[in-house]
N, C-alpha and C positions, 0 to 999 in steps of 0.2 A: 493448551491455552496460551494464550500471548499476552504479555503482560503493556499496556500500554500508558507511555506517560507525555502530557502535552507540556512540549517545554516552554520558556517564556517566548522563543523567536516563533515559533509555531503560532502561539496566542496571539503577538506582535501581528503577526499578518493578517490571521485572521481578522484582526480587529481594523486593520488598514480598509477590507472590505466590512464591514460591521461595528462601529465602535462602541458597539451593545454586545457582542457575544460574550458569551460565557463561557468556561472551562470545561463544563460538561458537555456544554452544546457542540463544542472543538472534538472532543472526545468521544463522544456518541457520533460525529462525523468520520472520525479518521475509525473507527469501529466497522461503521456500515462501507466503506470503502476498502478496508480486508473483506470482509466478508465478502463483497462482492467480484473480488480479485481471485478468491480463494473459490468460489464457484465458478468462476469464468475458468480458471485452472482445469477443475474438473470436468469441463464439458469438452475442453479440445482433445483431439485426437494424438494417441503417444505418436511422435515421430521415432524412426530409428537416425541414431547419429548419421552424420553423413560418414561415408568413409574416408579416412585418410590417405593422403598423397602427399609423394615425396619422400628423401631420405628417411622419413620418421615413421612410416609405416611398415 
């Protein structure tokens, strides 16, 4: 679980586009925006690392 917290700069903006939002409403935004990072995550294909080159390999 991820613990999330909307700070004032975050609210700030938001309200730059909205001068009505709300705190929850920011929150239940930045919520559905992991969630939907965190399935986009899971749907792409594992790459293998590229290999290394040079000295360090």
């Amino acid at each position: 679980m991820i613990n999330i917290s909307v700070s004032s700069r975050s609210l700030a903006a938001a309200r730059r586009v909205d001068p009505n939002v709300s705190p929850a409403a920011v929150h239940a935004a930045v919520e559905a925006a992991i969630a939907e990072h965190t399935r986009e995550l899971g749907r792409r294909p594992v790459q293998p690392p590229e290999e290394l080159e040079g000295p360090d390999a």
